[in-house]
MIVO-292451 format. One line per 3 residues: for each residue z, y, x of C-alpha. Coordinates in Angstrom, 2 decimals. Layout:
residues N
Z,Y,X | ...
***
This chain:
residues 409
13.35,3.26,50.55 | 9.89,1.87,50.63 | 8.73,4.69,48.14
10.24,7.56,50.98 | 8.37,5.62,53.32 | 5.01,5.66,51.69
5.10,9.29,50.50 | 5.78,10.49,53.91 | 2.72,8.39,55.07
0.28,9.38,52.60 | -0.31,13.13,54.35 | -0.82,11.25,57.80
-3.41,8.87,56.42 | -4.96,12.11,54.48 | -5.29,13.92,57.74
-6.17,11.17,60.55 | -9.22,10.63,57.83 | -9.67,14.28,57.52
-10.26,14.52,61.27 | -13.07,11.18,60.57 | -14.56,13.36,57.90
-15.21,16.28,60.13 | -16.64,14.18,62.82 | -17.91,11.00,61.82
-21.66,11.38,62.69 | -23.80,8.48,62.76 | -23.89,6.14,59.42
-22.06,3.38,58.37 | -22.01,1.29,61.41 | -20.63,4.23,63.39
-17.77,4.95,61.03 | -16.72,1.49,61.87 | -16.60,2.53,65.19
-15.11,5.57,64.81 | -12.13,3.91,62.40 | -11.32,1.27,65.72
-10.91,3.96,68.08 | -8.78,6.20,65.83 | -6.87,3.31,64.06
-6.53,0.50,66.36 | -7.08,1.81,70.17 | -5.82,5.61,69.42
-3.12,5.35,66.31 | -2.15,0.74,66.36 | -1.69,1.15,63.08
-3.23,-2.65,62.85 | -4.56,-4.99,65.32 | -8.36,-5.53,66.62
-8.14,-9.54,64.56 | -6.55,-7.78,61.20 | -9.30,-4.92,61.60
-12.35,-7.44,61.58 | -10.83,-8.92,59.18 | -10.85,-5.98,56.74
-14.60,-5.53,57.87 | -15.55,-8.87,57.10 | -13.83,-8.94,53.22
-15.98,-5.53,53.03 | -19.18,-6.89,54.08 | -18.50,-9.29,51.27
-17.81,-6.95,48.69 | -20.49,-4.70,46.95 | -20.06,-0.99,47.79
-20.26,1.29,50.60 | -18.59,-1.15,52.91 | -17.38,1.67,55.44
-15.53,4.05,53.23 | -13.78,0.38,51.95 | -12.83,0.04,55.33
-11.23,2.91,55.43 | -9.25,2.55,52.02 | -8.18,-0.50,52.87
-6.82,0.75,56.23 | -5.43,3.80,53.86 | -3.66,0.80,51.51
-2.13,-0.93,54.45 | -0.73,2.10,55.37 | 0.74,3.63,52.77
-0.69,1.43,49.32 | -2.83,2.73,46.85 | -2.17,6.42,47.39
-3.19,5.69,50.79 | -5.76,4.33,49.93 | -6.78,7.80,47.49
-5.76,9.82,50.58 | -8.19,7.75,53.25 | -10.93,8.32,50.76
-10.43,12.30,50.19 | -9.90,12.98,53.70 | -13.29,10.89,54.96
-15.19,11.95,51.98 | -14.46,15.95,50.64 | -16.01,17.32,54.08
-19.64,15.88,52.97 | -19.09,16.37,49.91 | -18.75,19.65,50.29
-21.44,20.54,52.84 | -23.41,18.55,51.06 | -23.20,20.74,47.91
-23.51,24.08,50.47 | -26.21,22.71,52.21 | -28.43,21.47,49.46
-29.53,25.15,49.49 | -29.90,25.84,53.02 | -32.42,22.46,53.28
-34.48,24.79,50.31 | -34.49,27.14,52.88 | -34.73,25.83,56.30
-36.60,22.69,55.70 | -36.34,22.17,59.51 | -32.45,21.42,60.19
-32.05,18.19,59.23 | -34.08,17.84,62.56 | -32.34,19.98,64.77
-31.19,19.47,68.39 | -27.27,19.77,67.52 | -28.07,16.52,64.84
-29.90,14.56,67.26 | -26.49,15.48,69.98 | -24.33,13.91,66.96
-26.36,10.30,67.05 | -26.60,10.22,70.65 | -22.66,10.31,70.14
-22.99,7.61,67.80 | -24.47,5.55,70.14 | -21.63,5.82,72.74
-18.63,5.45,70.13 | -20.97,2.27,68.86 | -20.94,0.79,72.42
-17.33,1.43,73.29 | -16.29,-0.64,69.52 | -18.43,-3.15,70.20
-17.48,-3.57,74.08 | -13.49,-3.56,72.76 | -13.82,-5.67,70.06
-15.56,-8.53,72.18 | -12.60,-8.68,74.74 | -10.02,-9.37,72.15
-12.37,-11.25,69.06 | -14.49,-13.05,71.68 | -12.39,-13.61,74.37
-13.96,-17.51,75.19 | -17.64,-18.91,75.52 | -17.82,-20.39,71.93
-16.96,-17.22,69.74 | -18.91,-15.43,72.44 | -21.90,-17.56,72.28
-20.94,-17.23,67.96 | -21.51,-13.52,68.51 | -24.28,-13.65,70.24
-26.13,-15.78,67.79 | -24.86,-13.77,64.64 | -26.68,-10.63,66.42
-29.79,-12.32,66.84 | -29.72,-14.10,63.34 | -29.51,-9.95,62.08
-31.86,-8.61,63.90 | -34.48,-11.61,62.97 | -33.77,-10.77,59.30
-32.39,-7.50,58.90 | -31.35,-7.17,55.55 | -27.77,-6.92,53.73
-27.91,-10.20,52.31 | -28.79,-11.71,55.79 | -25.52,-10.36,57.24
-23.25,-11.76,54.13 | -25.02,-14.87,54.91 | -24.38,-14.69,58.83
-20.71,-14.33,58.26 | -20.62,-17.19,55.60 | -22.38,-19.53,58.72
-19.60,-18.19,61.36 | -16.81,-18.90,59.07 | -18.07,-22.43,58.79
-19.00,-23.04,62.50 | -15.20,-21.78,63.31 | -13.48,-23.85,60.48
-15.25,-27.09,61.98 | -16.13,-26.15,65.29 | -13.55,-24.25,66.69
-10.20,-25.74,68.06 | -7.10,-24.76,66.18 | -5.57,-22.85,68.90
-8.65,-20.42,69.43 | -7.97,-19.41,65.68 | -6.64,-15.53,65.44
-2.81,-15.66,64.44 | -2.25,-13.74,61.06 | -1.68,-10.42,61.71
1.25,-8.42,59.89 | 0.51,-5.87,57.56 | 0.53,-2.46,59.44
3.87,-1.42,57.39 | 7.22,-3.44,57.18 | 7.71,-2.70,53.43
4.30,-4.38,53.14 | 5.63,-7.81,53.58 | 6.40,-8.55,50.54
8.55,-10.65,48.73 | 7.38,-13.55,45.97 | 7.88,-10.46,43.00
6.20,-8.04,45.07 | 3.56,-10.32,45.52 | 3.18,-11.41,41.83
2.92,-7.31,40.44 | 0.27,-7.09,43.24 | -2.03,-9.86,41.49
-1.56,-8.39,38.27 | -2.99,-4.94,39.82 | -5.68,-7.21,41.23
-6.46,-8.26,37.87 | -6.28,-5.19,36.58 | -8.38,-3.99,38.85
-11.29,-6.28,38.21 | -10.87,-6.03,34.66 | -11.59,-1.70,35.04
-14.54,-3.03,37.45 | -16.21,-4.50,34.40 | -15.68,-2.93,31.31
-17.74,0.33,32.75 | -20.06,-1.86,34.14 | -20.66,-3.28,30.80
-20.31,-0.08,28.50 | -21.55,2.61,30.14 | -25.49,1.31,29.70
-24.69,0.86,25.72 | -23.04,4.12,25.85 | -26.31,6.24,27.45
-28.14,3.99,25.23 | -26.43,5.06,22.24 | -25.81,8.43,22.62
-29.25,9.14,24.22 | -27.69,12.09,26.85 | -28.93,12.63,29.91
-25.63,12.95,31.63 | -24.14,9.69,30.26 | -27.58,7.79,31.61
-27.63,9.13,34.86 | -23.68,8.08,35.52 | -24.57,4.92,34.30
-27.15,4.47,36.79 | -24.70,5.96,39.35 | -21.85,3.53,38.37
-23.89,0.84,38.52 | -25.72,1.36,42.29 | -22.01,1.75,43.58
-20.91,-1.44,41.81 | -23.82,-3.83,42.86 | -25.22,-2.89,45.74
-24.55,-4.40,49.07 | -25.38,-3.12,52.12 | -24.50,0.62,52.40
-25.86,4.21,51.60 | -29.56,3.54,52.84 | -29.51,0.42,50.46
-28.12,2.11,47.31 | -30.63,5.37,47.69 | -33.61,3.55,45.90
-31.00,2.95,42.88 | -29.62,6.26,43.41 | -33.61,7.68,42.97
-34.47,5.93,39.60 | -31.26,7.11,37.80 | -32.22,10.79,38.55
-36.08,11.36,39.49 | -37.32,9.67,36.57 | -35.11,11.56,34.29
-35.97,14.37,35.60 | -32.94,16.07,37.01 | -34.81,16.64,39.84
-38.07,16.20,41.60 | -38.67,13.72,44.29 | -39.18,16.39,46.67
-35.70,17.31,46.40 | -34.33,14.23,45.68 | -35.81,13.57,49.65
-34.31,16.81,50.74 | -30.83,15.72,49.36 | -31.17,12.09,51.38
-32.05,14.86,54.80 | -28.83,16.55,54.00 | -27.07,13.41,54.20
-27.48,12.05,56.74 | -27.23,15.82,58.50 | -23.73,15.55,57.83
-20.40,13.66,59.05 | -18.89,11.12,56.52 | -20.62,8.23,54.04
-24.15,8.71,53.18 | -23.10,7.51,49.71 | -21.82,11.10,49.27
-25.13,12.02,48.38 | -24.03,11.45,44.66 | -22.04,15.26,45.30
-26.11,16.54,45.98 | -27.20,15.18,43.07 | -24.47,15.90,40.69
-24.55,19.67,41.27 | -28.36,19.35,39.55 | -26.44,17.89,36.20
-27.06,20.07,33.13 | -24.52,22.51,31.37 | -20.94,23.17,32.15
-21.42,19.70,34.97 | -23.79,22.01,36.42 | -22.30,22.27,40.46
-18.74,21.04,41.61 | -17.84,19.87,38.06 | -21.42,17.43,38.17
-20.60,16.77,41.92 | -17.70,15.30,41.16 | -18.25,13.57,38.32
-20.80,11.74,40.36 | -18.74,11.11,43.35 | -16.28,9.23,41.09
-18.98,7.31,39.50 | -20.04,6.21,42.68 | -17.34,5.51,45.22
-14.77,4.15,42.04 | -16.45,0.37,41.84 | -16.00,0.21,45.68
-12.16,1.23,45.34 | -11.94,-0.84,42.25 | -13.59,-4.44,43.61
-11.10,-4.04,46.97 | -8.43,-3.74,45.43 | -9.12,-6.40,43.15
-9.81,-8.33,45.99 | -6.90,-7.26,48.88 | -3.88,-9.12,47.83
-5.93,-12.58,47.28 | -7.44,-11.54,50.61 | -3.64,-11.26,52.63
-2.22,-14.51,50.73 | -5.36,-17.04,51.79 | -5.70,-15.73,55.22
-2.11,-17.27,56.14 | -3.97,-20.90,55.46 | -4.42,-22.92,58.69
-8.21,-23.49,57.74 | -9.11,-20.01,57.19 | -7.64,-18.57,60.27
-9.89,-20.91,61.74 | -12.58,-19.48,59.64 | -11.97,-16.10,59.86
-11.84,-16.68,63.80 | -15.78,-17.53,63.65 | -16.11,-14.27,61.06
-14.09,-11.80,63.69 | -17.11,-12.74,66.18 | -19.59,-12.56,63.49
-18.82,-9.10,63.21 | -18.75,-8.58,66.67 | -22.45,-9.78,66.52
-23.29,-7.70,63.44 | -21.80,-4.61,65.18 | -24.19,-5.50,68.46
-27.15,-6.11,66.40 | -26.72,-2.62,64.58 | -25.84,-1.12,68.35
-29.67,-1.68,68.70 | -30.89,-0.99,65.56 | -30.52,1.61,63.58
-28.13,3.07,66.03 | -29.93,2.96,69.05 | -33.38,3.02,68.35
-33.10,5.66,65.61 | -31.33,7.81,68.24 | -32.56,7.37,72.05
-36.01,8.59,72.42 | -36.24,10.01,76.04 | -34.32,9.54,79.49
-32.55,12.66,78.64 | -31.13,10.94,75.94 | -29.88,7.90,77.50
-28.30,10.15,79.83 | -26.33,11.80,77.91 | -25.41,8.24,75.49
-24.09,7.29,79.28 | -22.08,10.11,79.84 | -20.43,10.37,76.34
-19.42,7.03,76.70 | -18.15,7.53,79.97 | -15.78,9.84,78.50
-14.45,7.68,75.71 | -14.07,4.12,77.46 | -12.84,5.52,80.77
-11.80,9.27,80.70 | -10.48,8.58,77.53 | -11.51,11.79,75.86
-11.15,12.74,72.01 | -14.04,11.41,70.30 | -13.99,14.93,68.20
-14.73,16.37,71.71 | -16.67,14.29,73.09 | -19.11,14.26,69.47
-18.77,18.15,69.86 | -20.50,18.49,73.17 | -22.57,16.06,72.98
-24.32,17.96,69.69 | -24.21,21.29,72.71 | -26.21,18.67,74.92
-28.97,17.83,72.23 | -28.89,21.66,71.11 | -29.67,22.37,74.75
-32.22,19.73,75.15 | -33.98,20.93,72.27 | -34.41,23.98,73.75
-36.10,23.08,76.81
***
């Protein structure tokens, strides 16, 4: 039964993330966003408490902690094939324009600043504003985890760097564990599907994957320099480099670019100038920046020359993230049930409500709002997601028509 189950899932989780893919503007941060409203608000396929929680044991992890989001909402949903369809659907769309549009940056050097792209961060803003807003009324719902969010957003934005914000949610898991009272600590959510709940067997074969897991982490990690060593080809180097930004870097896309940069300028797969054009292109697009790796692999020599190279890289790059979560996951869902960590993970849920404010502000804000026009039309679009309750795809749609028509002014 729970195989019928799961296989009938796996095209739903493929195409809600499809639909993210298409229309995700914004970065990391907004992705979060965008996975609340479509998963928790629009779909309740899990909770606001189990959500933050899933964004917290990302933050943790190295990787691009968004598109582990959304395979771990894929693997609650429908397990590891979930997981495989959450991370086609949000990723292939960029990917793919990303391949397309490599050429038309050569060409028209200018649309990475266009008034359409500037209409999809304004969006970003709003669909920022309304996550954050919703998440405080059920993660901080009294003045200590308020006052806990409020502090974690102004510890970021003192020190805004990736390690600052693993450290912030270390310090609000220990303020709730020893501050907090027991009954302000988030219950343990269920897993989003029945079958998930496991029994003690179940449980057991899902460490052993865990293990497993880890264990295919490594050995890449560890081989792949001797083996671009050794064999002295240029592919084999530059996946090595790739493998290894997407297995140690915290932080995001923006943090694993300068990695990304001395696996492939140096070697000289392409110049800096286009390496530059390729990081435009990116973040021109919906979906994770770290899908940049598709630009650069269609510059790999010989037959990987294109959408063979492209993908090859986009493996490299996004398989340590898959790896370490699900390495991680099933320790993750037995210590959460522990007395003392719901407690902890109660000061963590308003950490991330803090982390999500402080990133409301910057990048999201002040990379996007540069005119009263602008804030007009952030005010609007949210309008139209927190009270007219509009489709985010619309709502993303016209407000690229509304910085198109702006620009034209």
């Amino acid at each position: 039964m729970v195989p019928e189950l799961r296989s009938q899932s796996v095209g739903q989780v493929f195409l809600a993330f499809l639909r993210l893919g298409l229309s995700a503007f914004g970065g990391p941060v907004a992705h979060l966003a965008y996975f609340r409203t479509e998963f928790v608000g629009r779909r309740r396929w899990l909770s606001d408490a189990r959500y933050s929680e899933l964004v917290a044991l990302c933050q943790f992890l190295p990787g691009p902690a968004s598109s582990q989001v959304g395979m771990a909402v894929g693997m609650e949903r429908a397990g590891a094939r979930g997981a495989l369809a959450a991370w086609l659907g949000f990723t292939l769309p960029s990917a793919i324009a990303l391949v397309l549009f490599a050429q038309l940056l050569a060409r028209y050097p200018g649309l990475s600043q266009s008034g359409a792209l500037h209409g999809f961060k304004l969006a970003a803003v709003a669909v920022v504003a309304q996550a954050v807003w919703g998440m405080a009324g059920s993660l901080c719902p009294d003045r200590q985890r308020a006052a806990l969010a409020v502090l974690a957003a102004s510890l970021t934005l003192l020190v805004p760097t990736a390690f600052a914000q693993v450290l912030v949610l270390l310090l609000c898991g220990l303020v709730g564990r020893w501050l907090l009272a027991p009954t302000l600590a988030a219950p343990a959510a269920p897993t989003a599907h029945p079958a998930a709940a496991a029994v003690a067997g179940v449980q057991r074969s899902r460490r052993l994957w865990a293990w497993f897991a880890l264990l295919t982490f490594a050995v890449p990690l560890a081989l792949l320099p001797w083996w671009a060593a050794a064999s002295g080809d240029q592919v084999a180097q530059v996946v090595s480099g790739v493998y290894r930004a997407g297995a140690l870097v915290f932080g995001g896309g923006h943090v694993v670019l300068p990695l990304l940069e001395a696996s492939v300028v140096p070697a000289g797969l392409l110049t800096q100038a286009d390496f530059l054009a390729g990081y435009g292109a990116a973040q021109a697009v919906p979906g994770p920046l770290f899908s940049i790796a598709a630009y650069l692999g269609a510059f790999l020599p010989g037959a990987l020359h294109g959408a063979a190279g492209a993908a090859l890289l986009m493996c490299a790059i996004f398989l340590p993230g898959f790896l370490i979560l699900a390495a991680a996951l099933p320790f993750w869902n037995v210590l959460r049930e522990r007395q003392g960590l719901q407690l902890a993970l109660a000061g963590v849920n308003a950490g991330v409500v803090g982390l999500l404010l402080a990133a409301l502000y910057d990048p999201v804000w002040t990379g996007a709002v540069r005119q009263h026009s602008d804030v007009a039309v952030v005010l609007v679009a949210w309008a139209l997601l927190a009270l007219a309750r509009w489709s985010p795809v619309l709502v993303v749609s016209l407000s690229a028509l509304a910085g198109w028509a702006m620009a034209l002014m």
